[in-house]
N, C-alpha and C positions, 0 to 999 in steps of 0.2 A: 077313818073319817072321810066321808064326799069332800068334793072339791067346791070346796066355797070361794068363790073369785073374790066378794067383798074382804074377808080374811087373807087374801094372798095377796093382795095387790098391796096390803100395809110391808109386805116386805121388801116391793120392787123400790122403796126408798133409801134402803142401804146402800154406802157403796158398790158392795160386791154386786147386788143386786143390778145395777144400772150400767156395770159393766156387761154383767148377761143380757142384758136389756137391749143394750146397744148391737152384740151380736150378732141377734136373734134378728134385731130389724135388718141390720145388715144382710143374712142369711135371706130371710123372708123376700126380699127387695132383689136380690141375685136369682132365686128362684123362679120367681114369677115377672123379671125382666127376659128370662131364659124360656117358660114356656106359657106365661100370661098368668098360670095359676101356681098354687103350690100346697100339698098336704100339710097337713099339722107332721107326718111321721117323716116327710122328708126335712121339715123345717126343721124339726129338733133332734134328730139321728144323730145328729155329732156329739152332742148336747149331752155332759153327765152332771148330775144335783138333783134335788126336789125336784118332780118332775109336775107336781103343782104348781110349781112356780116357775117352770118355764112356762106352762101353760099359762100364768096369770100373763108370764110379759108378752104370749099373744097376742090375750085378748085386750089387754092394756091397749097394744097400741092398735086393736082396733077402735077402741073407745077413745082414742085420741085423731081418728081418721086417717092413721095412717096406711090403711086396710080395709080389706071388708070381706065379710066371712058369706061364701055362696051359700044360700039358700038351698035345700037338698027335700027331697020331695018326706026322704024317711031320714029320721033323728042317727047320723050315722055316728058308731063307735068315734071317741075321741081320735086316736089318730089317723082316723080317714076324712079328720074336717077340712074343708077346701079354700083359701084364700085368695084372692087377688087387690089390685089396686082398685081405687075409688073413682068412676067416669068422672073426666073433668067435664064441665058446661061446655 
């Protein structure tokens, strides 16, 4: 089955889930303090579970603005997506 973000993200409210959740930002937030940006494959490399569902609690928290996912000229394979932080004003 495709990866349905609406279907995944009903998961990132489990416990367990928002433990990964929290890692992940943490992860994401070390990586792109370290070189501005960060892949999806280095974000979650360490990372074992569903692997939809790490992908949800990406995008999650870009949907929460904690993030924001670089614009790429061609629709690149999942784990070469690229994130960084959001310009403050």
């Amino acid at each position: 089955m495709p990866y349905d973000y609406s279907l995944e993200k009903l998961k990132l409210y489990w416990p367990e889930s928002q433990k990964t959740l929290f890692k992940i930002r943490r992860r994401m937030d070390e990586l792109i303090t370290e070189s501005g940006v960060a892949r999806l494959q280095e974000i979650l490399g360490d990372f074992t579970g569903d692997g939809w569902e790490l992908m949800a609690c990406v995008d999650y928290l870009c949907e929460m603005g904690e993030f924001v996912e670089v614009e790429q000229r061609r629709y690149p394979p999942g784990q070469y997506r690229i994130f960084r932080k959001p310009y403050e004003d």
